[in-house]
N, C-alpha and C positions, 0 to 999 in steps of 0.2 A: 612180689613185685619189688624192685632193687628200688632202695630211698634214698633220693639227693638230696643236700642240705644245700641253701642257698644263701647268702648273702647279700645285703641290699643298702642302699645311701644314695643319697643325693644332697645338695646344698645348691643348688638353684631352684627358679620361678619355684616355689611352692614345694619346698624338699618335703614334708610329713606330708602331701596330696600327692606329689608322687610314689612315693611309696607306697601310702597304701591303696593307690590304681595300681602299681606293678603287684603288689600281693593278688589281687584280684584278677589281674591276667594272670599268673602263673597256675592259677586254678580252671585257665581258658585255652590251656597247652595240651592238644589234644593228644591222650596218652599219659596225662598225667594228671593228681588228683591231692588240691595242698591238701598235709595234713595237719600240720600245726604252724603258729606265725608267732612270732616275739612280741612284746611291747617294742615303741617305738625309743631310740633312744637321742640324744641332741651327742654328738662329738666336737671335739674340737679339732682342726684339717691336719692329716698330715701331708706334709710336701709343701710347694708353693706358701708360705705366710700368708700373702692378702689374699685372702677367699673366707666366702664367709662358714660358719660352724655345720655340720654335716646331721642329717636324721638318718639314721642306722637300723635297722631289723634283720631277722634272719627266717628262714620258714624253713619247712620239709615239706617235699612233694614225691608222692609215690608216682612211681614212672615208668614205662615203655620205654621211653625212650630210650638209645644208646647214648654215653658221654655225649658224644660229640654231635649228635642230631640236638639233646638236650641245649648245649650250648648256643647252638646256631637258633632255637626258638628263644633261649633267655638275651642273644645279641640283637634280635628281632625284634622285641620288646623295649630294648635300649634304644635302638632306632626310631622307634614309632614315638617315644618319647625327646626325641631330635640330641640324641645322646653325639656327642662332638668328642674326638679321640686326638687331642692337639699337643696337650700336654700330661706329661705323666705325673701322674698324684694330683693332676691339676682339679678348677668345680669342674663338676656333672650335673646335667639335670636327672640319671639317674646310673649306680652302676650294679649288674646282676652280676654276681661271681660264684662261682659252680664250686664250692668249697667242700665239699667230702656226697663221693657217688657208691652209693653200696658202702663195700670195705676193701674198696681197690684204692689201689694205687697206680695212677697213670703217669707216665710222663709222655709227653708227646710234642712238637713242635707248636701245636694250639693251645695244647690243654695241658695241665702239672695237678695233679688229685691226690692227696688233701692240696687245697691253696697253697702256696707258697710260703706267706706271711701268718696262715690262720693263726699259727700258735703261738706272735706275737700281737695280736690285733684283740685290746682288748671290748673294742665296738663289734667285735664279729664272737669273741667267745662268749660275755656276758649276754647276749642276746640270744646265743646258742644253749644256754645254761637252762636259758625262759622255756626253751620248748625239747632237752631233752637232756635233764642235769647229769644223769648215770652214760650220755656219749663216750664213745672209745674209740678213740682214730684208729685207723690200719695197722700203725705202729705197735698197736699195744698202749698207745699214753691214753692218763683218761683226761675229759675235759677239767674234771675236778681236781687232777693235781698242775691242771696247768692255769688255774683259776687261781690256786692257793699262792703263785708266781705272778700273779697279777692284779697291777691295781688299776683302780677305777680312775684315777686321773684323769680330765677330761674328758669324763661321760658321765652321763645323768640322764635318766629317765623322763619321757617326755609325759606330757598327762595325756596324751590321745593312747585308744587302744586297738591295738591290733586285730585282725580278723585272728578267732580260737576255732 
């Protein structure tokens, strides 16, 4: 079964209680089955200044589903969570981002696999390090030499823990 890596944050109403209810749905994504989930971690925003600091995780979910059915259930979940799309990089009460499906690489009008930004976002690699440090993007790069390029600036470990 093809394993998608997910991405996760919020910084509104109750960002660490969002998150991990969205962890907990994605294990409710029928056809898919999380396998591993991050610690949670605090960021500081990028984009917009005034907003307040972000809680970040990542998980893996073994899946059925196709990319793009996959995304339309993690958009769903956004929604149900009254996830508002006004501004970009602006707060969220939650965002799912479908950041490495299998070991494709997609480019599409909806979708871009690996994420766009993963391999500068160090609230999306260090949490992805928590549930699978030996990862290898499509490319060939592995997480660990893009880790060694990356500082922790801006992020710190939250003390709640994640669904294992």
């Amino acid at each position: 079964m093809p394993l998608a890596y997910i991405g996760l944050g919020s910084n509104l109403e109750q960002p660490d209680q969002q998150v991990m209810q969205a962890l907990s749905e994605l294990n409710e994504i029928d056809g898919c089955r999380l396998r591993a989930a991050s610690e949670l971690y605090g960021s500081t925003p990028v984009g917009p200044a005034e907003q307040p600091d972000y809680v970040n995780a990542a998980a893996s979910l073994e899946t059925q589903l196709s990319p793009i059915q996959l995304l339309d259930a993690l958009q769903a979940i956004e929604n149900n969570h009254h996830r508002v799309r006004d501004l970009r990089w602006g707060p969220r009460t939650l965002d799912l981002d479908l950041l490495l499906y299998d070991n494709q690489t997609i480019e599409s009008e909806r979708l871009t696999v690996p994420h766009p930004r993963l391999q500068e976002r160090n609230f999306v690699l260090y949490p992805l390090a928590d549930i699978d440090p030996q990862l290898v993007l499509p490319s060939g790069i592995t997480l660990q030499s893009l880790l060694a390029d990356c500082s922790r600036d801006g992020l710190w470990p939250l003390d709640s823990t994640a669904v294992k």
